[in-house]
C-alpha positions as CSV (number, residue, x, y, z in Angstrom):
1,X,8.0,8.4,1.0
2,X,4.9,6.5,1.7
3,X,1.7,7.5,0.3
4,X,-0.3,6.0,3.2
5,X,1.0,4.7,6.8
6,X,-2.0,3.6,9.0
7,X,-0.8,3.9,12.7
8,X,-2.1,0.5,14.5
9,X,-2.9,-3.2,13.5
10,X,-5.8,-4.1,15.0
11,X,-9.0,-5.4,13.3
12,X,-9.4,-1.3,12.1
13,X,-6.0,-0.9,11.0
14,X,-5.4,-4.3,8.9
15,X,-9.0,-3.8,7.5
16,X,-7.9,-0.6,6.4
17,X,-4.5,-2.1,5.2
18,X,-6.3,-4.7,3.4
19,X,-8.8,-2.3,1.6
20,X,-6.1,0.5,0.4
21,X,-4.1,-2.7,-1.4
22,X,-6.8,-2.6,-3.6
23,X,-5.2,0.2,-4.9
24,X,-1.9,1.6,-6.3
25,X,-0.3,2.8,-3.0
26,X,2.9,2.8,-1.3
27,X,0.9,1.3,2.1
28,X,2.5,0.4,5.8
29,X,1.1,-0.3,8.3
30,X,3.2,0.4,11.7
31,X,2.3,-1.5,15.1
32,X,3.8,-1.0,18.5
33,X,3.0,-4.3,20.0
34,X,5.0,-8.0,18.6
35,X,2.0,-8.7,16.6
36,X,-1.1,-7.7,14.7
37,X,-3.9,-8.0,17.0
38,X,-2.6,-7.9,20.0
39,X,-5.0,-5.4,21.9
40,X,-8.4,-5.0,21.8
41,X,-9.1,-6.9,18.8
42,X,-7.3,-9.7,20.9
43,X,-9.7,-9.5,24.0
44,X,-13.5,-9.2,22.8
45,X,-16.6,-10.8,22.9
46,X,-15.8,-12.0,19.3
47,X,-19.4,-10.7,18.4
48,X,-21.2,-9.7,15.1
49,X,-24.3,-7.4,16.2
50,X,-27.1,-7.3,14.4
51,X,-27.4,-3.3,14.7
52,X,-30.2,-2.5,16.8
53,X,-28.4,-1.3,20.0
54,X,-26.8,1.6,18.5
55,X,-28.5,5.2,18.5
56,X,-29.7,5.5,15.4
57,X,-28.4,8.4,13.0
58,X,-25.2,7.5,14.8
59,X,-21.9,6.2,12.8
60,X,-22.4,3.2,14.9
61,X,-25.3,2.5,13.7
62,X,-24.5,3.5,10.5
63,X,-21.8,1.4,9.9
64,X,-22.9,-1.8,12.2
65,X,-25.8,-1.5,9.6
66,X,-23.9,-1.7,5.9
67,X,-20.7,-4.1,8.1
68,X,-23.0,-6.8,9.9
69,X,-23.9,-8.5,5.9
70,X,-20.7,-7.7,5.0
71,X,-19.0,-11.0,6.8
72,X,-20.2,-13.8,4.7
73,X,-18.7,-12.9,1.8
74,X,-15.3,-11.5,3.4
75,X,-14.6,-14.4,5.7
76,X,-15.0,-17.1,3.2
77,X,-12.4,-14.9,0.9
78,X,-10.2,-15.0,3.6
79,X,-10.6,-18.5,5.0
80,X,-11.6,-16.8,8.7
81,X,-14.1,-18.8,10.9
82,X,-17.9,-17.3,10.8
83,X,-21.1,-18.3,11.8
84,X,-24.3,-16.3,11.8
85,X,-26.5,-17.8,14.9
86,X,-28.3,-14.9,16.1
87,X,-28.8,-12.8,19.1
88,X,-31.3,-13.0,22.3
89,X,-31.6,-9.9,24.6
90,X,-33.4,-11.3,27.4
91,X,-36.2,-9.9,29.8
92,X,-36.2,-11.4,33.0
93,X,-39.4,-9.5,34.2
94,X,-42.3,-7.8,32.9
95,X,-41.0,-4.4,33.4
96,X,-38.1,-5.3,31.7
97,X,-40.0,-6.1,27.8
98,X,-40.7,-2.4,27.6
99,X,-36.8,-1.8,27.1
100,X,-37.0,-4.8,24.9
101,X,-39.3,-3.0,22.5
102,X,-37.6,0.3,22.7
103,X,-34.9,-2.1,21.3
104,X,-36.7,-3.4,18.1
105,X,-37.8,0.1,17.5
106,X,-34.5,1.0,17.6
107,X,-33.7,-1.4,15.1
108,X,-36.4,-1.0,12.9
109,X,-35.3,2.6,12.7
110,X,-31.4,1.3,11.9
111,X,-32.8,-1.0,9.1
112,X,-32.0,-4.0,10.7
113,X,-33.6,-7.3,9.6
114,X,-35.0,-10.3,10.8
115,X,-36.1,-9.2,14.0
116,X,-38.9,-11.0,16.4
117,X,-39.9,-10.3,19.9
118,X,-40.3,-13.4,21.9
119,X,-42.4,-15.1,24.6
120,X,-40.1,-16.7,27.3
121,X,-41.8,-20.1,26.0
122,X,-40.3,-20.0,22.6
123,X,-37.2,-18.2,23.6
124,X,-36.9,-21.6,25.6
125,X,-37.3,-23.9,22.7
126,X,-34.2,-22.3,20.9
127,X,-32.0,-22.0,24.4
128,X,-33.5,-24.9,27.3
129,X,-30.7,-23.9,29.6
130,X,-31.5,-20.1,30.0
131,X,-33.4,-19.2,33.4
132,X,-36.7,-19.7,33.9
133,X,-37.0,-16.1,35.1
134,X,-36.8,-15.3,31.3
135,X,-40.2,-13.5,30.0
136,X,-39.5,-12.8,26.4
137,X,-37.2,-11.5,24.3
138,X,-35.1,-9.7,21.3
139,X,-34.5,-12.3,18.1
140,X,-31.9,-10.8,16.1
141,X,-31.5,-13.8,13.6
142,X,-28.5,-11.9,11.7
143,X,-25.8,-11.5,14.5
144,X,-23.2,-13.7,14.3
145,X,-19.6,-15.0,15.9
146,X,-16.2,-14.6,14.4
147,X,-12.4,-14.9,14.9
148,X,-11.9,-11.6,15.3
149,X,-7.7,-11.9,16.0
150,X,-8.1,-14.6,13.0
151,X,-9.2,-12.1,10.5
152,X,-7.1,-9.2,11.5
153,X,-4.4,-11.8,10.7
154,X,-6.4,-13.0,7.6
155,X,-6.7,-9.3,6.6
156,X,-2.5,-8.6,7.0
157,X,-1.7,-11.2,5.7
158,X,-3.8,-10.9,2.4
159,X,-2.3,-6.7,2.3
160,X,0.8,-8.0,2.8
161,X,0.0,-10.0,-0.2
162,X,-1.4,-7.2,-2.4
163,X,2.0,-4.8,-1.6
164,X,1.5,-3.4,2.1
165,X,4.1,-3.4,4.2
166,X,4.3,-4.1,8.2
167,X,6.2,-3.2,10.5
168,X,6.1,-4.6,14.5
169,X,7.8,-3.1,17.4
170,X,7.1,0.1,15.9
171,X,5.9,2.8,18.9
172,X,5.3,6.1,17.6
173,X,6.8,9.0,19.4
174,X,6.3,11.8,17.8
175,X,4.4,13.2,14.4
176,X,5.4,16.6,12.9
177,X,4.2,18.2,9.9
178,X,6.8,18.5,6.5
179,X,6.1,19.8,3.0
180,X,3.6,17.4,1.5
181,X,2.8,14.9,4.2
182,X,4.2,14.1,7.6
183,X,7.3,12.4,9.2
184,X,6.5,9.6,12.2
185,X,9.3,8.7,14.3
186,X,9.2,5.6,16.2
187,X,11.2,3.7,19.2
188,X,13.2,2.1,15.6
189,X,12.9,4.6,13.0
190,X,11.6,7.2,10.6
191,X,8.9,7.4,7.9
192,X,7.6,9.8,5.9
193,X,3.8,10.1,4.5
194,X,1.9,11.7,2.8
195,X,-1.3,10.4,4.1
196,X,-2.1,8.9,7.9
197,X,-4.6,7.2,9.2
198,X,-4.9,7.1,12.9
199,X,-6.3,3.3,14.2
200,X,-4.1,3.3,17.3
201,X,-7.1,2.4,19.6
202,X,-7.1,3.2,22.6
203,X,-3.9,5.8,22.2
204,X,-5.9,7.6,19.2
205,X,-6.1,10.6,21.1
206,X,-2.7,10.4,22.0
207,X,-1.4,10.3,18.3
208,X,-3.8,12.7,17.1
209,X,-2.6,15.6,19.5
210,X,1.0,15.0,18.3
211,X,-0.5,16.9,14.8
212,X,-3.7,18.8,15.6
213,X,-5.5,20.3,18.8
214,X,-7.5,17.8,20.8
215,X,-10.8,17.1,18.8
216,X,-11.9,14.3,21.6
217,X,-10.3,12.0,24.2
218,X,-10.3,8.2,24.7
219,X,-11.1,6.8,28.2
220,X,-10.0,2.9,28.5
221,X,-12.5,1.4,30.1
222,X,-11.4,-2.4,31.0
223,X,-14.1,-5.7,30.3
224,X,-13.5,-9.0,31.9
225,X,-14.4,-12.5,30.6
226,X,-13.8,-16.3,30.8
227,X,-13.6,-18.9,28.3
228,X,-15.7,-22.6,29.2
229,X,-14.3,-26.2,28.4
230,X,-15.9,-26.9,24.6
231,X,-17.6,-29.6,27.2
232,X,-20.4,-26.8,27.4
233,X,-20.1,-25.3,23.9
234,X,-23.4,-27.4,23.4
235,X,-25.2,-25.5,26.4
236,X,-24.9,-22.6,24.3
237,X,-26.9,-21.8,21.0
238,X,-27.3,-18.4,20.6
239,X,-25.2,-15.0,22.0
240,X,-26.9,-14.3,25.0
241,X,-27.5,-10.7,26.0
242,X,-29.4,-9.3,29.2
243,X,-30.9,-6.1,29.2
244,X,-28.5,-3.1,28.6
245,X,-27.1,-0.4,31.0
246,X,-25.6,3.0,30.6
247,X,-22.1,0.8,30.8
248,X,-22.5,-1.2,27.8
249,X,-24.4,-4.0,26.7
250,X,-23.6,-5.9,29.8
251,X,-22.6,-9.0,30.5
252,X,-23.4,-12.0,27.5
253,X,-23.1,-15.9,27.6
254,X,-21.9,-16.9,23.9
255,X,-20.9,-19.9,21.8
256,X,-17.7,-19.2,20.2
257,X,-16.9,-20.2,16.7
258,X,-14.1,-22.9,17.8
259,X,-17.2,-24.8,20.2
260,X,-15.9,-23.2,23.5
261,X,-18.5,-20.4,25.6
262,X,-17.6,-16.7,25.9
263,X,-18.8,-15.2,29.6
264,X,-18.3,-11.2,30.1
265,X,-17.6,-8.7,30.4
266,X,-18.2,-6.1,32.8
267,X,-17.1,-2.7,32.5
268,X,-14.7,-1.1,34.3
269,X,-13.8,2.7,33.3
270,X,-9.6,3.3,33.9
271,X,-7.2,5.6,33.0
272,X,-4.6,2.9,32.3
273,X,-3.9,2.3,28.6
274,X,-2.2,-1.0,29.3
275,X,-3.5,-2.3,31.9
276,X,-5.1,-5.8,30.8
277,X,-5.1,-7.4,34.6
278,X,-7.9,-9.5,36.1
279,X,-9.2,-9.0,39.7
280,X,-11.3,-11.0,41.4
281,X,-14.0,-9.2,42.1
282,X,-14.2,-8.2,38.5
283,X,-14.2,-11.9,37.5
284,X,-16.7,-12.6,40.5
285,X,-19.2,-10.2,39.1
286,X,-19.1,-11.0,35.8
287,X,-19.3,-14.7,36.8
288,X,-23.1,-14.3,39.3
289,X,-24.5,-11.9,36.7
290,X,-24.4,-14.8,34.2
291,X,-25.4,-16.9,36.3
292,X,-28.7,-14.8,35.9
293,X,-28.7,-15.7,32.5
294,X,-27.7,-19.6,32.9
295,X,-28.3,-20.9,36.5
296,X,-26.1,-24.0,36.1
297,X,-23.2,-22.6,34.9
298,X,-20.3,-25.0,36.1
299,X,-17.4,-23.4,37.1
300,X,-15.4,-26.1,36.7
301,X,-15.7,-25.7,33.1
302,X,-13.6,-22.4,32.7
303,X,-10.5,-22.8,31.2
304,X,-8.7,-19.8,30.7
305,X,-10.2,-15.8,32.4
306,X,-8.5,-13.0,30.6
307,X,-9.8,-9.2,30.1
308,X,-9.1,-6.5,27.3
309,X,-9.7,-2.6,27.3
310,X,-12.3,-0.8,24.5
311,X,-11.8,2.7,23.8
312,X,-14.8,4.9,25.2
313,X,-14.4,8.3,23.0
314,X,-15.7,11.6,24.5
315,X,-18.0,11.9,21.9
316,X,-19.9,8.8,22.4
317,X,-20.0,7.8,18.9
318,X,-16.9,6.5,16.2
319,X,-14.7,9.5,15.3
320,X,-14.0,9.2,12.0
321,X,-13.2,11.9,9.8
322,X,-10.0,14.4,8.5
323,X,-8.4,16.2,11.6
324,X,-9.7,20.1,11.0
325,X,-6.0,21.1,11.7
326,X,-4.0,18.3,9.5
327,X,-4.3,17.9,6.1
328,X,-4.4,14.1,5.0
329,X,-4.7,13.3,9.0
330,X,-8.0,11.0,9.3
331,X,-8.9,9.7,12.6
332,X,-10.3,6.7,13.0
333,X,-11.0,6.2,16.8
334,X,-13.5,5.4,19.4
335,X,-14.0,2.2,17.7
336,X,-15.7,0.5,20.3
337,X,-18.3,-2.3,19.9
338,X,-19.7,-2.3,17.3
339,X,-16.4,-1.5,16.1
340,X,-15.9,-5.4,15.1
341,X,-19.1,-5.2,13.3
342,X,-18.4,-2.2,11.6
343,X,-14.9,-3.0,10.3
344,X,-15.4,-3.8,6.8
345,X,-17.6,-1.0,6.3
346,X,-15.4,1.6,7.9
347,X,-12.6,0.4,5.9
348,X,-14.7,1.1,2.8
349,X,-15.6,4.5,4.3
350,X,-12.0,5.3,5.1
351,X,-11.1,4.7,1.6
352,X,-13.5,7.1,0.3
353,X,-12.4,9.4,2.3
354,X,-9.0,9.0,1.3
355,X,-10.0,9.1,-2.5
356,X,-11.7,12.5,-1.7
357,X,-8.2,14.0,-0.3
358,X,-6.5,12.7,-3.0
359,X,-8.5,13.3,-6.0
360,X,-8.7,9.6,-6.8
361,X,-7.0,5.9,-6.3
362,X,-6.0,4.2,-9.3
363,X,-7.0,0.5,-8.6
364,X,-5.0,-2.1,-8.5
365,X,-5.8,-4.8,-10.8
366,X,-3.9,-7.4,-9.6
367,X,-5.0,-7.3,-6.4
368,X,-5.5,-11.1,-5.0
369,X,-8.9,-11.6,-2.9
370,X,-8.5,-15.1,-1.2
371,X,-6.4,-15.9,1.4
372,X,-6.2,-19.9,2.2
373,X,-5.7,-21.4,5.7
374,X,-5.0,-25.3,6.1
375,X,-6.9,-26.6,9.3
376,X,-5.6,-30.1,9.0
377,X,-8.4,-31.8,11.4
378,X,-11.1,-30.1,8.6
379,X,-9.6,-32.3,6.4
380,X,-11.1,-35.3,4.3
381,X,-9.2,-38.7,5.2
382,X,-7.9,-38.4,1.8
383,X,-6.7,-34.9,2.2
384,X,-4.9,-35.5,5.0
385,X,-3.2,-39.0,3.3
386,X,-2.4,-36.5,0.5
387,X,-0.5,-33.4,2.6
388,X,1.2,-36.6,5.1
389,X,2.7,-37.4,2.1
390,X,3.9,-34.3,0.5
391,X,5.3,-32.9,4.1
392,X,4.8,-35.7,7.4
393,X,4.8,-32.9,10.0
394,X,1.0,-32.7,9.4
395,X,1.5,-36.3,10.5
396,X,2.7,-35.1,14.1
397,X,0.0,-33.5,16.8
398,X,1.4,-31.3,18.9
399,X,-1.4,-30.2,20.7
400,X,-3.9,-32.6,21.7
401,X,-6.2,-30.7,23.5
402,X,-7.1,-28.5,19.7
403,X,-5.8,-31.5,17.5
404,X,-3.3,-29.1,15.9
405,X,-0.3,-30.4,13.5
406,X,3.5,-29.5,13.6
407,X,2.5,-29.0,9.7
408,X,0.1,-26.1,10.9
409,X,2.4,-24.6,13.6
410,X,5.2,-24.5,10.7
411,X,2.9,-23.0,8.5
412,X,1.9,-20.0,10.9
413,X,5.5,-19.7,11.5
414,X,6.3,-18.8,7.5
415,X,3.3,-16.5,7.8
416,X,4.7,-14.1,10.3
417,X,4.2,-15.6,13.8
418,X,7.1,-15.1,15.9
419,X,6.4,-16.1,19.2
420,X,3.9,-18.2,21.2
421,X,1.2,-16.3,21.4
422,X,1.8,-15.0,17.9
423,X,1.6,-19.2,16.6
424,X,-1.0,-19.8,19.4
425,X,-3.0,-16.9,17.3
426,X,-2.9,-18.4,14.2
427,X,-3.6,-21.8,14.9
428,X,-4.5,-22.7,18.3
429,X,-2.0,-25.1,20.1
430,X,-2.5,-23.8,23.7
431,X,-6.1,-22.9,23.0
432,X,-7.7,-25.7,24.7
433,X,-8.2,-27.8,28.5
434,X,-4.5,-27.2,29.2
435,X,-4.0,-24.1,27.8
436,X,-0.3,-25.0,26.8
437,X,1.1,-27.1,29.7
438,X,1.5,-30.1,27.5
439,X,2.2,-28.5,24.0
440,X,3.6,-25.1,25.0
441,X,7.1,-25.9,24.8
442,X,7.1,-28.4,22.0
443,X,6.0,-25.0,20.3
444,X,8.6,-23.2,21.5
445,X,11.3,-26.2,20.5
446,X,9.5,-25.7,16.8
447,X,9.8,-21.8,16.6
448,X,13.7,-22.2,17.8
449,X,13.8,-24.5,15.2
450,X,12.6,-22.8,12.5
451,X,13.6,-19.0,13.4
452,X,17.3,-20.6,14.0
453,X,17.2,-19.3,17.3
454,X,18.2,-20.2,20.9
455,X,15.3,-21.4,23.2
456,X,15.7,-19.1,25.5
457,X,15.5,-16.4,22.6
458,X,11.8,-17.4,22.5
459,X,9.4,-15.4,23.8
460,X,5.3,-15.9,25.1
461,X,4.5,-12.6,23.3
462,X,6.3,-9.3,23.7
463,X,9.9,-8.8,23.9
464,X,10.3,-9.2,27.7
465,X,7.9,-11.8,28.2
466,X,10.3,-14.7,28.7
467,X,9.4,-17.9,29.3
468,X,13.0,-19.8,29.6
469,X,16.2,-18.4,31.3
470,X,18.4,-21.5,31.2
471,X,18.8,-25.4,31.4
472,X,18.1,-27.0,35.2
473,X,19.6,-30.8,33.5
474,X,22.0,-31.5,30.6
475,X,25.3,-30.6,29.8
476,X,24.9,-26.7,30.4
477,X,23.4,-27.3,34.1
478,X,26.6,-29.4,34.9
């Protein structure tokens, strides 16, 4: 039996995963996608927020609050890019800077520092591409960008590490009640807890009426976005907001931490759980209302468009407590921006929480912090002469676009990636201008390779997501 299973690996989950190894616990963590990350935390705006948006008094504001400093210090244990360049929410009109200052007023009461209302002027100096319809402005100099798939794969792989176990392909189907915990079944097995945690996104509802009556409900609601050419990441300084609606925070222009632009989303509500498609008109509207924000935005620079769904709970705020009907049941949903944000600190929270149930965690004190990632191209010349010589497949680009190694596409491989978007996760071949036409199936040649498996045994990312189904030339065509 374990003592803990947390149901989901997204950025929630794995930060929960990654906390609870701290401790002395049995720990898995069961996923029902082909790899950590692979829904919402795969398809966001990759944003830090500074806190003032959210109500105050709220748990989003709460934990946006204590998570937002909580960054520095965890990515750099973790080896996970993070920058801190601050936050605009732009007014494009006079009547438009009252909402502005309800804004800083809202973040004054939230605690958030480093604030500064702007004159269009100065907001100008910082950001000389932004329209000239711009009046003034929120400064939030604390938000920041991250790699938000990168850490949730930092933050497995580091449990993993500490003792936690995870297990893929795992779709929970049912949840019933036994003496002293609870027994999961999935699509491949059984497990039995004494403890869940419920981080299953936008299916939390779902998994939490398999136990308990239904405390809230989950509506998907579906945000597009495309990614620029790193030919404009220098157009870019600063996430760019507009002025927020009853939707969301709207659509924002933002650098990314790998030097590319972020444009989106727009919010679409649905009743699909799955359903990650992009439409044009969604894509058209997202793309004029940034245009609001940057006139010249070339077109011709987007490189990729994708679109991801957040989970909208009915009770407009995180849910994140023990179910009233399930002992040891803690829900942990509605985790919608600033859910990113708020990660670290919910884990923390969670643990608490846990501890309370439990009557105390005994800590484990050989728990391992840092978590090291070799990005060969960050490397000194004498680094790289160095790790050539110990192993010559960081000698070898494969993707030229990113600048990525065979070396590096080997090492994501012997860190659990298992496909090619799992490798493309960890360490970018396919990321770039091309997105994978050149260096897509040299990556799949390298996974047969080292998985000992047949090409056509490779998959893009879930199990029936094939990319070959046989040989047009050689000796198996004839």
């Amino acid at each position: 039996m374990y003592d803990v299973v947390i149901i989901g690996a997204g950025i929630i989950g794995t930060s929960i995963g990654r906390e609870l190894s701290k401790y002395k616990l049995k720990t898995l963590i069961i996923e029902k996608e082909s790899d950590v990350a692979n829904g919402t935390t795969k398809a966001n705006s990759a944003i830090i927020h500074a806190g003032y948006d959210a109500r105050p008094n709220s748990l989003m504001a709460k934990f946006n609050t204590l998570g937002n400093p909580m960054f520095d210090k965890l990515c750099e244990e973790l080896d996970v890019p993070f920058k801190r360049v601050g936050s605009f929410v732009l007014a494009f009109s006079k009547d438009e800077m009252p909402a502005i200052g309800e804004l800083y007023e809202r973040g004054i009461k939230n605690n958030i520092p480093k604030m500064q209302i702007l004159t269009g002027k100065e907001i100008r100096k910082m950001e000389p591409n932004i329209s000239k319809d711009v009046v003034g402005g929120l400064y939030a100099e604390t938000a920041g960008i991250v790699g938000p798939w990168e850490l949730a794969i930092a933050l497995s792989e580091n449990a993993i590490k500490n003792g936690v176990e995870l297990k893929l392909n795992n779709e929970v189907k049912s949840i019933i009640k036994i003496e002293n915990g609870y027994e999961i079944t999935t699509d491949k097995g059984r497990y039995k807890t004494k403890y869940i945690i419920n981080a299953s996104g936008v299916y939390a509802d779902k998994i939490n009426n398999m136990v308990a009556s239904p405390a809230f409900s989950i509506n998907p609601r579906r945000g597009q976005y495309f990614i620029m050419d790193k030919n404009f990441g220098n157009k870019v300084n600063k996430v760019l907001f507009q002025c927020p609606n009853n939707m969301g925070k709207g659509v924002l222009v933002a650098p990314t931490v790998h030097g590319n632009v972020i444009v989106g989303p727009n919010a679409e509500d649905y009743m699909e759980r799955d359903d990650v498609e992009t439409t044009r008109d969604g894509l058209n509207y997202v793309w004029e209302t940034a245009k609001k924000t940057i006139p010249e935005l070339p077109f011709r620079e987007v490189i990729t468009n994708f679109s991801g769904l957040r989970a909208e709970s009915s009770t407009k705020d995180f849910v994140i407590e023990e179910s009233k009907d399930a002992k040891g049941f803690i829900n942990v949903a509605g985790i919608k921006s600033p859910g990113l944000s708020s990660a670290p600190a919910i884990a923390e929270y969670v643990v608490e929480l846990l501890k309370d149930i439990n009557g105390g965690l005994e800590e484990n004190k050989n728990f391992i912090a840092n978590r090291k990632q070799i990005i060969f191209m960050d490397l000194s010349d004498e680094e790289k002469a160095v790790l050539i010589k110990k192993d010559n497949k960081y000698g070898k680009i494969i993707c030229r676009c990113e600048n990525i190694t065979e070396g590096e596409i080997v090492a994501a491989i012997k860190a659990g990636a298992d496909t090619v978007d799992g490798v493309k996760k960890r360490c970018r071949p396919g990321m770039g201008r091309c997105q994978g036409g050149f260096c897509g199936p040299r990556v799949q040649e390298i996974l047969a390779r080292e998985k000992k498996k047949d090409m056509k045994d490779i998959v893009k990312d879930n199990p029936k997501s094939y990319v070959l189904i046989g040989r047009t030339k050689g000796k198996e065509a004839e």
